[in-house]
C-alpha positions in Angstrom: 72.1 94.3 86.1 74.6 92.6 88.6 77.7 92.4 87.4 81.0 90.3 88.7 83.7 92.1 90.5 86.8 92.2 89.1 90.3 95.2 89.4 90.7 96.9 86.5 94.1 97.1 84.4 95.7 99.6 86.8 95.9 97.0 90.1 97.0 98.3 93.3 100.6 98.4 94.3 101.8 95.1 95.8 103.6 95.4 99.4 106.9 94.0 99.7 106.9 90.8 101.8 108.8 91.7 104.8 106.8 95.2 105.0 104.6 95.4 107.8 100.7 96.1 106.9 99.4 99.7 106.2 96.5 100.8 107.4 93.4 100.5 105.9 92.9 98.6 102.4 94.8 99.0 99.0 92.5 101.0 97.6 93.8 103.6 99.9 97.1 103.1 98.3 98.4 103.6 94.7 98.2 106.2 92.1 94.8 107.0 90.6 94.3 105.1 87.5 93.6 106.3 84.1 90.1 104.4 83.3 89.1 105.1 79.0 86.8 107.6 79.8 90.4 109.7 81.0 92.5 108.6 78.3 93.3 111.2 75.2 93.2 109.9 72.0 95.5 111.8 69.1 95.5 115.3 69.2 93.8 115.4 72.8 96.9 116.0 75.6 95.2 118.0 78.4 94.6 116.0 81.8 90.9 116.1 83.1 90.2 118.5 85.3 88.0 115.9 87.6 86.1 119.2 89.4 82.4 119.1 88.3 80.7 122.1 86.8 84.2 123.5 85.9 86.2 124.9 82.6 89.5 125.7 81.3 91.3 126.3 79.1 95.2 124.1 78.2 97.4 124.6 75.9 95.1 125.0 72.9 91.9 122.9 74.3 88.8 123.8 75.8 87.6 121.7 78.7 84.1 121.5 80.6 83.6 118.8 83.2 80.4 118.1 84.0 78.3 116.5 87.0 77.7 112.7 87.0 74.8 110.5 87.5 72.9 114.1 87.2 71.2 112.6 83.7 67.6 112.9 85.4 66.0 115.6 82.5 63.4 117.8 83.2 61.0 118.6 86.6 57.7 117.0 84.8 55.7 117.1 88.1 53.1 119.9 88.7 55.0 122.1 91.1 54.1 120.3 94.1 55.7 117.3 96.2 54.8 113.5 95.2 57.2 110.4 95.0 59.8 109.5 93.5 59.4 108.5 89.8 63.0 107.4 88.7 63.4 103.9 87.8 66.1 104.3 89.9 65.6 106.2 92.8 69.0 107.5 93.5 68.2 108.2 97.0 64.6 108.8 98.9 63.7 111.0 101.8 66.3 113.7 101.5 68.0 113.0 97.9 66.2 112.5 95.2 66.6 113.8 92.0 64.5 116.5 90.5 64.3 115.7 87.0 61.7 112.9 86.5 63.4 111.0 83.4 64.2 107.7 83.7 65.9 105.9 80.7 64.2 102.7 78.7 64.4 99.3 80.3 66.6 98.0 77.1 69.9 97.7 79.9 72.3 96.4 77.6 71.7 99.6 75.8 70.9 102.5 78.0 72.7 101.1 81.1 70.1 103.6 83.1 72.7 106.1 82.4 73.6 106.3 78.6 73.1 110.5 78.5 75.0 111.4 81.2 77.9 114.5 79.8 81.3 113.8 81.3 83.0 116.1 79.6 83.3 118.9 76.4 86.1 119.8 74.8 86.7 122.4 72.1 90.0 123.4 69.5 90.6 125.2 66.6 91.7 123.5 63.7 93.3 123.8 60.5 90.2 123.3 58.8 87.5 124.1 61.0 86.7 123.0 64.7 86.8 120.1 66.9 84.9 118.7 69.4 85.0 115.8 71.7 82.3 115.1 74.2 82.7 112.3 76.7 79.5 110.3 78.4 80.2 108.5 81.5 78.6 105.7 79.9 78.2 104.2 76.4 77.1 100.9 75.4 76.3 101.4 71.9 77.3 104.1 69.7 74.2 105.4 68.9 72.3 105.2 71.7 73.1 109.0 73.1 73.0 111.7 70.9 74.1 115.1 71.5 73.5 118.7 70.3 76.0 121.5 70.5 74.4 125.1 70.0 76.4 127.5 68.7 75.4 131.5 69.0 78.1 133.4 67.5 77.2 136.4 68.2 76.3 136.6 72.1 79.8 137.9 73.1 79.2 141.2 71.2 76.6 142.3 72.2 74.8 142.0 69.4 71.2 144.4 69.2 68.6 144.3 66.6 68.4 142.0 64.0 66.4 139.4 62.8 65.2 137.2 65.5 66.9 134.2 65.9 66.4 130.9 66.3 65.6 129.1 69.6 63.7 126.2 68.2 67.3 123.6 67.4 64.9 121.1 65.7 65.3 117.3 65.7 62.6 116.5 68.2 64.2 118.8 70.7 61.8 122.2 70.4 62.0 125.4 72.2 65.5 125.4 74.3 65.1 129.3 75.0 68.8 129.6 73.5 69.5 131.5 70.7 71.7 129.8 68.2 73.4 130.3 64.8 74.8 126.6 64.3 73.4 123.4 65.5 76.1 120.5 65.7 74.2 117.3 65.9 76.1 113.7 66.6 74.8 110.3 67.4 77.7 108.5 67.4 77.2 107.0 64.3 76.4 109.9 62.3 76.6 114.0 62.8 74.8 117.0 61.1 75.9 120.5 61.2 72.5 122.8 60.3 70.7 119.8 59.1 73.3 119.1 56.5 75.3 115.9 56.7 79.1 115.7 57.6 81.5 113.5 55.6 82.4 110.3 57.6 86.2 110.9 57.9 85.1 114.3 60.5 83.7 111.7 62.5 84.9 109.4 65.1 83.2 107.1 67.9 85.2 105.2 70.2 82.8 103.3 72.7 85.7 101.8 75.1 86.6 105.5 75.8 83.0 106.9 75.6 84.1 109.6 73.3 82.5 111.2 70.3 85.2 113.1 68.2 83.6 115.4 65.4 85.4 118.3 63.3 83.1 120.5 61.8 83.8 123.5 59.2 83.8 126.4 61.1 86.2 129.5 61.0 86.0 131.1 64.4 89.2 133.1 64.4 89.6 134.9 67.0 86.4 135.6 68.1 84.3 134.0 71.8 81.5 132.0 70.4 78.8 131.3 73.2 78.5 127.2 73.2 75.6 125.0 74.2 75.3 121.2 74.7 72.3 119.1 75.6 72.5 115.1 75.5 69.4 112.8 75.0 69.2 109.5 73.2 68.7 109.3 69.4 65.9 107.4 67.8 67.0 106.3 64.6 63.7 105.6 63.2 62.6 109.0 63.4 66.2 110.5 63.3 65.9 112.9 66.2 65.7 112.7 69.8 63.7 110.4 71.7 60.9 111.2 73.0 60.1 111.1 76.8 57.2 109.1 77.2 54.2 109.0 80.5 56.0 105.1 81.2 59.1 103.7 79.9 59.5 100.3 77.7 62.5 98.4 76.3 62.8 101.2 73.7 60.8 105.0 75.1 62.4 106.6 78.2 59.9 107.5 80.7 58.7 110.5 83.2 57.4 112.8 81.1 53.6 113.8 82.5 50.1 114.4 80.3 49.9 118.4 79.9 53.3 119.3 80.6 55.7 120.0 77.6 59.3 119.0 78.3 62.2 118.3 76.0 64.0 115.0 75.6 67.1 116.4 77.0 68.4 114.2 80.2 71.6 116.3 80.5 72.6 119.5 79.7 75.8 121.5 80.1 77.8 124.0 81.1 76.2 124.3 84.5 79.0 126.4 86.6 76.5 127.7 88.7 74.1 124.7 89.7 73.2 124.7 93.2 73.5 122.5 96.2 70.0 123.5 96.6 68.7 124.9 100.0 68.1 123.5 103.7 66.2 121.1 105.1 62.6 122.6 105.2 59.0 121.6 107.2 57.7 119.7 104.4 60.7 118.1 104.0 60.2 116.8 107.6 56.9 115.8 106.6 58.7 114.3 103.3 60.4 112.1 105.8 57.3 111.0 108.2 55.5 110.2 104.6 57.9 107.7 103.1 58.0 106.2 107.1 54.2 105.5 106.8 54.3 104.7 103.0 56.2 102.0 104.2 54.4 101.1 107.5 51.0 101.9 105.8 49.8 103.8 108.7 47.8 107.6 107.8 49.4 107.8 104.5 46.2 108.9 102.3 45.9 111.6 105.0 49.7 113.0 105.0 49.4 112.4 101.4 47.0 114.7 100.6 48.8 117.3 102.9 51.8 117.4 101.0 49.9 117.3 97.6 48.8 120.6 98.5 51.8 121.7 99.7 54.7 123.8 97.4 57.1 121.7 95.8 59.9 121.8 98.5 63.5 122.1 97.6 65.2 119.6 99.4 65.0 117.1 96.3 67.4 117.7 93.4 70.6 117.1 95.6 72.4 115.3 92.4 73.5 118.6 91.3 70.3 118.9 88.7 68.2 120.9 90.4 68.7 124.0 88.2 69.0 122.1 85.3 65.3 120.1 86.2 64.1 123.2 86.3 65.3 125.3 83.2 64.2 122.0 81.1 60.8 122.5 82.6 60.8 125.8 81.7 62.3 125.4 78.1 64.6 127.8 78.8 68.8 126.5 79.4 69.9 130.3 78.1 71.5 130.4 81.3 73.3 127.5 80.9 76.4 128.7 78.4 80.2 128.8 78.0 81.9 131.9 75.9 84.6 130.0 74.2 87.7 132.5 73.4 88.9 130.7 70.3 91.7 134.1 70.8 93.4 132.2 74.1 93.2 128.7 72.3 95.0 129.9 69.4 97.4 131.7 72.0 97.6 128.0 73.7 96.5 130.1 76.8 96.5 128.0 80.3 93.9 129.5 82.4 92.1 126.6 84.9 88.4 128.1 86.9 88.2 126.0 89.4 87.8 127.0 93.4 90.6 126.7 96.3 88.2 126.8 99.0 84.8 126.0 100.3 82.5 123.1 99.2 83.7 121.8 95.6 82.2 118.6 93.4 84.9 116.2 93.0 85.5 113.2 90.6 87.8 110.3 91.4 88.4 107.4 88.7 88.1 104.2 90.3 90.5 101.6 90.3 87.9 98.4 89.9 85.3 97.7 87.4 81.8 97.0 88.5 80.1 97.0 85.7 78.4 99.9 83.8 75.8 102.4 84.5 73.5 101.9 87.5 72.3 98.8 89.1 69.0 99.9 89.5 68.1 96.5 91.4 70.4 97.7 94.0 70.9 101.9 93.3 74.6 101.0 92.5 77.0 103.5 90.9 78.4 101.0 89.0 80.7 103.5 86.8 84.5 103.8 87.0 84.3 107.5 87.5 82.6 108.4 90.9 81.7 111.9 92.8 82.3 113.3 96.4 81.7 116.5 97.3 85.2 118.3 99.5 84.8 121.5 102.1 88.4 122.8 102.0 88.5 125.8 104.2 90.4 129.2 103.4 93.8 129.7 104.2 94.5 125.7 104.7 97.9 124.8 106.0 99.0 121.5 105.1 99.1 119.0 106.0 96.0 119.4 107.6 93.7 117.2 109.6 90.7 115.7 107.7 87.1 114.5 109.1 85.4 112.3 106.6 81.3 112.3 106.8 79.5 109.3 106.0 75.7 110.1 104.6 72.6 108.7 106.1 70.4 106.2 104.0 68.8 107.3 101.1 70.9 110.3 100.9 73.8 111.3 98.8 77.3 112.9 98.7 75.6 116.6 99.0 73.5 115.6 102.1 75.9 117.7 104.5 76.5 120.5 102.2 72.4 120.8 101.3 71.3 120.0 104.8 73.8 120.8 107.7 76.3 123.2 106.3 76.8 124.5 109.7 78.2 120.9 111.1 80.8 121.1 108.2 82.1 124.6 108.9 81.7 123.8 112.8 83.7 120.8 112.6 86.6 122.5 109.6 87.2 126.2 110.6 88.2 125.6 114.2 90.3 122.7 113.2 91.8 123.8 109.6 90.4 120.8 108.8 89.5 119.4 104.9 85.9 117.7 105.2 85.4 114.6 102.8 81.8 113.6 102.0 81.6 110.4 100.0 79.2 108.7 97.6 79.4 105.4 98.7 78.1 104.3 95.5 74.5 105.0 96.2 71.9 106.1 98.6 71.8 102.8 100.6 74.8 100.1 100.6 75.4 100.4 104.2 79.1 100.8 103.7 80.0 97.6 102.5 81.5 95.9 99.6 81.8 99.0 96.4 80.5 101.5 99.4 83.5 101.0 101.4 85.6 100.6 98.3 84.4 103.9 97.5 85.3 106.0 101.0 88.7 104.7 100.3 89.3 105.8 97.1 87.4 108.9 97.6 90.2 109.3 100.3 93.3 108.0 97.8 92.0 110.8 95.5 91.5 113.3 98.1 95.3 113.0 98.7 96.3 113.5 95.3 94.9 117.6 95.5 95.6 117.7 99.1 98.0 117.0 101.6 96.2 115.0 104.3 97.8 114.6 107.7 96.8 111.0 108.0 97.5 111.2 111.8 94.5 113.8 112.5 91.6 111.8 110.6 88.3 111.9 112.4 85.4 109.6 110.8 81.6 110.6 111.5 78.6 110.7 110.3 74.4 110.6 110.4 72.1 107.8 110.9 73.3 105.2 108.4 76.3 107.3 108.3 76.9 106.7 112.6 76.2 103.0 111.4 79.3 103.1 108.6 81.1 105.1 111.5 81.3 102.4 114.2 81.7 99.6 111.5 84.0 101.0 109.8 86.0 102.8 113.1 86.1 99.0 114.1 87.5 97.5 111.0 90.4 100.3 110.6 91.2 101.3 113.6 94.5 102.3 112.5 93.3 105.1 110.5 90.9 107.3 112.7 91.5 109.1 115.8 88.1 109.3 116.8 84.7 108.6 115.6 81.3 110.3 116.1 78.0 109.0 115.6 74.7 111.1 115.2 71.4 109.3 115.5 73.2 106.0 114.1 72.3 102.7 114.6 74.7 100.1 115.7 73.6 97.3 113.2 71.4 96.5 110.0 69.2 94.3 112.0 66.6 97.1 113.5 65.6 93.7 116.4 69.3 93.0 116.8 70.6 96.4 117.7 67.2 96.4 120.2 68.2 93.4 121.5 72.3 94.1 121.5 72.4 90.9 119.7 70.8 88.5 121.6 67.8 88.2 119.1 68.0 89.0 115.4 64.7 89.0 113.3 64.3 86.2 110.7 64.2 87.2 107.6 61.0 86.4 106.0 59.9 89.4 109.0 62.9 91.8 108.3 62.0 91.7 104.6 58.3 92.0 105.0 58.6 95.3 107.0 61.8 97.1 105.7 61.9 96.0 102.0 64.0 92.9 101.5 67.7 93.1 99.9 69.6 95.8 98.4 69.8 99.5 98.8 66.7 100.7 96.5 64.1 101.5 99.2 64.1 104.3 101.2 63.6 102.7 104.5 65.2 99.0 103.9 67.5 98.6 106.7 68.0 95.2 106.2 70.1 93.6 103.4 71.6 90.1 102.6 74.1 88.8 105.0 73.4 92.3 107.9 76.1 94.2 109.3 76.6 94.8 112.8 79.3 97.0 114.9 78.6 95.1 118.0 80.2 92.2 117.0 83.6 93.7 116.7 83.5 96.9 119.3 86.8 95.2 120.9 88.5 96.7 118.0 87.9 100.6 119.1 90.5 100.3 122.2 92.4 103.5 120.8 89.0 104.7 119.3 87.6 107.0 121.4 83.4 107.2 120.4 80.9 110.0 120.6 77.6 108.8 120.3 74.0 110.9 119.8 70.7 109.6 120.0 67.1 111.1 120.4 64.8 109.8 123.2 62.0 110.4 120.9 63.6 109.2 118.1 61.0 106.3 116.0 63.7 104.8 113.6 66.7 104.2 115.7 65.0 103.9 119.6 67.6 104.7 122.3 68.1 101.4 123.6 69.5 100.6 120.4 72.9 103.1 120.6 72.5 102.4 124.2 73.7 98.7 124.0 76.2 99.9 121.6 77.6 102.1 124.9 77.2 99.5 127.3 79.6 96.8 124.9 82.4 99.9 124.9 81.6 100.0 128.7 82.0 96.7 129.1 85.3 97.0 127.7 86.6 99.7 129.3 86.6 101.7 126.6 86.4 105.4 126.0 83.2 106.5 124.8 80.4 109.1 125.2 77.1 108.6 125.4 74.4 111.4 124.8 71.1 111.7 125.2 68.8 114.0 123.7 65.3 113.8 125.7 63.6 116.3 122.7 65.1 114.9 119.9 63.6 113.1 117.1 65.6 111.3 114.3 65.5 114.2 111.9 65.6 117.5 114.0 69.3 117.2 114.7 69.5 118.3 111.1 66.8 120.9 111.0 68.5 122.5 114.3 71.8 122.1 112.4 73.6 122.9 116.4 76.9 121.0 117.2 78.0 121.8 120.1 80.1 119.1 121.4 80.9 117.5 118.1 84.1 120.4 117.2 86.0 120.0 120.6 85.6 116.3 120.1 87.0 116.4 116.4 90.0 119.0 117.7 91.1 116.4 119.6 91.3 113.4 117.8 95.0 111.9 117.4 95.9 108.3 115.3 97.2 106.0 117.1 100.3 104.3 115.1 101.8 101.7 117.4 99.9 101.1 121.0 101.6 98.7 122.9 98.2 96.9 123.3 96.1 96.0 119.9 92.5 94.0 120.6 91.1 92.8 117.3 88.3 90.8 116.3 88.2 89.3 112.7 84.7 89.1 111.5 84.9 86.9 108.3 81.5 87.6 107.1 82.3 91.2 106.9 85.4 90.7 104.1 85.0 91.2 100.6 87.7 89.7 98.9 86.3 90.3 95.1 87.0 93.9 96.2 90.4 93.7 98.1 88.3 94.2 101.6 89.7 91.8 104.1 89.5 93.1 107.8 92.2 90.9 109.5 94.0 92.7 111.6 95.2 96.3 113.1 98.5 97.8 114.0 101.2 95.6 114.4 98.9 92.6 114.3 98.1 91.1 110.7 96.7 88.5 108.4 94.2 86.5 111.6 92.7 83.7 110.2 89.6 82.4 112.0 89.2 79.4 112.6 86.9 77.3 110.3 84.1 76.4 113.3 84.0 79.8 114.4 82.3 82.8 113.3 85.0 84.8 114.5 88.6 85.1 115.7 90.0 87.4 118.5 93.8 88.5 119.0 94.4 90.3 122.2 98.4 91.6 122.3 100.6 92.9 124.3 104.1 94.1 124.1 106.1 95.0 127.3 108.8 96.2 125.2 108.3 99.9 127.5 106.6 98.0 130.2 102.7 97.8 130.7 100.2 99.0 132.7 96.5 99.3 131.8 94.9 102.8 131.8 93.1 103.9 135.2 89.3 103.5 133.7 86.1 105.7 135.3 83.0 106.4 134.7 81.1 109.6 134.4 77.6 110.7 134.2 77.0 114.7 133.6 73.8 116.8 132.4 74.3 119.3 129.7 72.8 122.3 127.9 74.0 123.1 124.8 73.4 122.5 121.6 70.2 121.3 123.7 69.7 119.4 127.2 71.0 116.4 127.3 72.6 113.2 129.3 76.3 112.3 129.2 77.6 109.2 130.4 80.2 107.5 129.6 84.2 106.1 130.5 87.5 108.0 130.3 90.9 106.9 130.8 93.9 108.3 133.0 97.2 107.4 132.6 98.2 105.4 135.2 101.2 106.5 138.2 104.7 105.6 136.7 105.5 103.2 139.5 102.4 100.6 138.0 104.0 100.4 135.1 105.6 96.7 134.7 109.9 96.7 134.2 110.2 96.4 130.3 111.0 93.5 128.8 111.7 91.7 125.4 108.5 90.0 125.8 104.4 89.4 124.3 101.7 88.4 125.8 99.0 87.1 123.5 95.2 85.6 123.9 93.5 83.8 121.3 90.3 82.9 120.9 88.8 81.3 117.5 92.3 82.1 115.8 94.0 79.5 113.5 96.6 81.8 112.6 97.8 85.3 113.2 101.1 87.4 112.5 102.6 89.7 114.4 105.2 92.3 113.5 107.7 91.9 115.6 109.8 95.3 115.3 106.8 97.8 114.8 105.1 96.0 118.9 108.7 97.9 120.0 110.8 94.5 120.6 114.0 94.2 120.0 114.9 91.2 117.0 118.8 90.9 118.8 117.7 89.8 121.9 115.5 86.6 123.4 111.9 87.1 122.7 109.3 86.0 125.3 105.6 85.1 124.4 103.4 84.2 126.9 100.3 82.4 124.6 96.7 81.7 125.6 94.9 80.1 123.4 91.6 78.0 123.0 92.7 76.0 120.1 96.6 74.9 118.8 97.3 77.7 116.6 100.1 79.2 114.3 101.7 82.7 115.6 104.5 83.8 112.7 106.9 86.3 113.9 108.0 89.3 111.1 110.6 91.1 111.4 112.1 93.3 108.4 114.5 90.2 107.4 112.6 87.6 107.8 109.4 85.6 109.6 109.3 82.7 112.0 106.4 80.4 112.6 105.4 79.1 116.2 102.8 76.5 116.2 101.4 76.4 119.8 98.9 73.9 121.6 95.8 75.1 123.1 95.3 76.6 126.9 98.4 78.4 128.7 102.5 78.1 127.1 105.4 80.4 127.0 107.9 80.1 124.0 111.2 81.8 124.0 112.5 82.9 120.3 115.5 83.7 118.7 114.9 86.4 116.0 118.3 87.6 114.9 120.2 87.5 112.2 122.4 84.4 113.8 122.2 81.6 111.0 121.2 78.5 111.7 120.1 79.7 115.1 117.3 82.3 113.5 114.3 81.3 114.8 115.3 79.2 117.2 113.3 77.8 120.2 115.5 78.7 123.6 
């Protein structure tokens, strides 16, 4: 279910041409767009409220936003751990799904994501009610259908009585919700209490995803309790379709011989589903059992260990855990919303949705990736993506913001569910806002749509609060340290400092052994760790490998902080340990811990940080340095995306050569003089948040008197460089006087000079030159060799 990249209709901003580059990519930039699934079609005017598991009420319209990608239907297993039995796994070891569902294999009709509630919305009309629900995905009108329960009664307390009915019909059973109205919609059709509604109350519009149906109902001013469950319709039986043992083209699957489940993937009004609770033994064990699933080493043994073992609560981390387990139970009574149809006719504005602490977010993306989920790849293909947000109490703004990066096969409520203590540790202290991306799926190594998404997470972030973009700290855990020191590298610009826990420093398990000496063919890497893509839960090796050792140069105003277990199986210490010895290497200012009793996982379970919050507290973004090292790593752009990594700071747009993998810029301005930083070395032992080794480099500032006279002048290294820009004004140089640039080079190469007025090419032959430049606005002169 690949699809082609493309931007959607609302493109990024465009940069005027004598601007100098912003940091990070355009997807950081811009307002958010308005994909359909946002757009209101007549007599719809409120704006989305874009916080999952949320209501309010606007002006005259009800709204419920739901989860997304939370479509997994009912817990069908027998109360005790086994694997995963999605068709898409939607995460592994620590974050996978509770519900069991998994859609039919027809793609170009289900998409592996055609029941999945957006949104609900509700308002009185002159002859009756309206509704609009809105599915994050919809291929063809009728493949979802829906059912709206309708108990009018449950806001007065209504005793005695005939009992009522909790059986809604059309294939759909027991629900455990008393109800006094069924509305039932396919998209081509609706039913209010079996009886068919005339075509013109009706409306489907597939681009948007919306249902729109009025039905004849007189509310007045009475709360009526509302329900709503989606499934997909079968039209041959005309009611839901059934969940069979194994899915085809046409039957969705996960549904398990003796247990009775309803054909509901999604159901709403779920205000209080749970992050679910911490990280547990048999989670552990979870996590040693899909290592030797993989490896095929004692798993019959462990296997029947956890068979026997109560079903542990560290699955269900897509916000569904409740929900898997009330459609187990046949029982979503707790899942209602009292509608006041008294405020709606008042036009009453009254939004419930929380300040502080961790909140479910929703950001419309400005690129279109295709629809549903790539299930080849366990891609989020969607325009409308979640992240999860920790935004303390009492927040002054603009405030600092630390953005987490989750480990493989995890998901955007890994921190929340498994180390809530590392997000308060690292927030309170700091009045810090905590930003815990998607990344598009459980395992895409921060690349491509996975990067795309951390940035628009970010853009979107900004929109609800005001984010002091030079206080940003990047971290994260396992595959999340991995994205950390990539992606530290390729934006340098935007973080002040970067921490990595248990990460490793490339793709390639033998490369980051071998610090890059050695990388392990493929035909090897694929046997052991699963070949391409994101879908297994131990594949750390995809097409074309990442690798932050190629490009540590970058992290000169980076300060690192790197964790690692000695006893740790999936990332062994050498690895992170030729990470430190590049930044050493360089000079640069790292930290290097390690833990002699720590394993890849117990980080977690201890959930102890000490360290990690002084580090954040003191990271600062570094806007202008007078010295900029960066290597452009080709192989590592996306361009279908708008992801090109060529440059930092005040250098721009490097263009390596065409026989080289990679091209290095190495600049300095002596506008204020130079002198390098006073590098040493330190080795210490600590105790807390367990005994460890530190060792590592630090910097002090150098005595005045070494600094170098300042000067009008650059001095610039190339290596593998065809063509670089520099930005003249924002190195500190002034454009009205003579400009010196001292140029070595290992090829002839083009530098262009940019100033605020203009740019100025200098073509220069390879080893040692100096060129002096004219910049200023002096006619025919501009640009002038002296």
């Amino acid at each position: 279910m690949s699809k082609e990249y493309g931007a959607s209709e609302s493109e990024s901003e465009e940069e005027a041409p004598s601007s100098p580059p912003r940091p990070g990519p355009d997807a950081l930039y811009g307002d958010n767009p308005t994909p359909p699934q946002l757009e209101n079609g007549p007599g719809w005017e409120a704006e989305p409220l874009m916080v999952s598991g949320c209501d309010a009420y606007v002006d005259g319209e009800y709204l419920y936003q739901d989860y997304v990608y939370d479509d997994r239907g009912a817990d069908t297993r027998s109360w005790v751990s086994g694997s995963p039995t999605n068709a898409s796994s939607l995460g592994g070891v620590l974050s996978q799904p509770t519900g069991d569902y998994h859609y039919p294999n027809d793609v170009e009709r289900y998409g592996y994501n055609a029941a999945d509630l957006l949104e609900f919305r509700a308002q009185p009309t002159e002859e009756g009610v309206r509704y609009r629900i809105t599915l994050n995905t919809m291929l063809e009108p009728d493949a979802a259908a829906v059912a709206v329960g309708i108990d009018t009664e449950a806001a007065q307390d209504f005793e005695g009585g005939p009992e009522r009915r909790t059986d809604w019909g059309y294939g759909l059973g027991e629900l455990g919700a008393p109800v006094d109205h069924r509305l039932v919609t396919w998209g081509t059709g609706a039913e209010l209490d079996d009886e068919p509604l005339d075509d013109d109350r009706l409306t489907v519009d597939v681009r948007r995803r919306q249902i729109d149906v009025e039905v004849p109902l007189d509310p007045g001013e009475e709360t009526w309790r509302h329900y709503v469950v989606v499934g997909l319709w079968d039209p041959a039986t005309r009611e839901f379709k059934q969940v069979a043992v194994s899915p085809d083209d046409e039957r969705p699957g996960g549904a398990k011989k003796g247990r009775d489940t309803p054909p509901v993937f999604n159901v709403g009004f779920r205000f209080d589903e749970p992050y679910n609770r911490n990280l547990g033994p048999v989670d552990v064990g979870r996590g040693l059992f899909d290592l030797l699933d993989v490896t095929g080493i004692g798993h019959s043994i462990l296997e029947q260990i956890l068979d026997r073992s109560p079903r542990v609560l560290g699955e269900g981390n897509w916000r569904e855990h409740a929900q898997a387990m009330a459609l187990a139970d046949r029982d979503i009574s707790r899942f209602g919303a009292d509608v006041d149809f008294g405020k709606l006719r008042d036009r009453v504005t009254e939004r419930n949705t929380p300040e502080s602490g961790i909140v479910s977010l929703l950001y419309p993306s400005r690129y279109y990736l295709g629809e549903g989920i790539d299930t080849d790849h366990d891609i989020l293909e969607g325009r409308i993506q979640p992240y999860s947000a920790y935004i303390p109490e009492d927040l002054e703004e603009p405030a600092p913001m630390v953005m987490l990066l989750h480990s493989l096969s995890c998901s955007y409520t890994q921190y929340a569910v498994y180390t809530p203590n590392l997000i308060k540790d690292i927030s309170e202290p700091n009045n810090a806002v905590v930003l815990m991306p998607q990344a598009r799926g459980p395992g895409r190594w921060y690349k491509r749509e996975a990067e795309l998404d951390i940035f628009e997470a970010w853009r979107d972030l900004e929109t609800r609060v005001d984010i002091d973009r030079s206080r940003v700290t990047l971290g994260g855990y396992s595959m999340g340290g991995f994205g950390t020191c990539v992606l530290a590298a390729q934006c340098p610009d935007l973080f002040g400092r970067g921490f990595s826990v248990v990460g490793p420093p490339t793709e390639d398990p033998i490369e980051g052994v071998t610090g890059g000496l050695i990388r392990a063919p493929p035909s090897l890497t694929t046997d052991l760790f699963g070949g391409e893509g994101g879908g297994q839960v131990l594949n750390v090796f995809t097409e074309g490998p990442s690798s932050a050792l190629e490009i540590t140069e970058n992290l000169r105003h980076v300060p690192m902080l790197v964790w690692n277990g000695l006893g740790d199986p999936l990332v062994p210490v050498i690895s992170p340990d030729n990470y430190a010895r590049r930044l050493r290497k360089h000079g640069y200012r790292h930290q290097f811990d390690v833990f002699p009793a720590e394993t890849h996982l117990s980080f977690g379970v201890r959930d102890r940080w000490t360290g990690i919050p002084e580090f954040v507290s003191r990271s600062k973004v570094i806007r202008n340095p007078r010295r900029v090292t960066y290597r452009h790593l080709p192989r590592l752009d996306h361009p279908e995306v708008d992801l090109v990594h060529d440059g930092a700071y005040w250098v721009s747009d490097i263009r390596t050569r065409e026989d080289r993998n990679s091209g290095l810029v190495d600049a300095i301005s002596y506008a204020d003089g130079y002198a390098p930083p006073e590098v040493g070395t330190f080795t210490e032992y600590g105790r807390q948040p367990r005994r460890h080794l530190s060792r590592g480099v630090q910097w002090e500032t150098p005595p005045i008197d070494a600094r170098t006279a300042p000067e009008n002048r650059l001095e610039v290294r190339l290596e593998g460089v065809d063509s670089v820009t520099l930005w003249v004004e924002e190195a500190g140089l002034d454009v009205d006087d003579e400009l010196t640039i001292d140029i070595d080079s290992d090829a002839p190469a083009t530098i262009t000079l940019a100033t605020a007025f203009d740019t100025h090419d200098i073509e220069v032959p390879a080893g040692e030159s100096t060129k002096k430049v004219l910049l200023g606005e002096r006619g025919p002169e501009s640009g002038a060799l002296a």
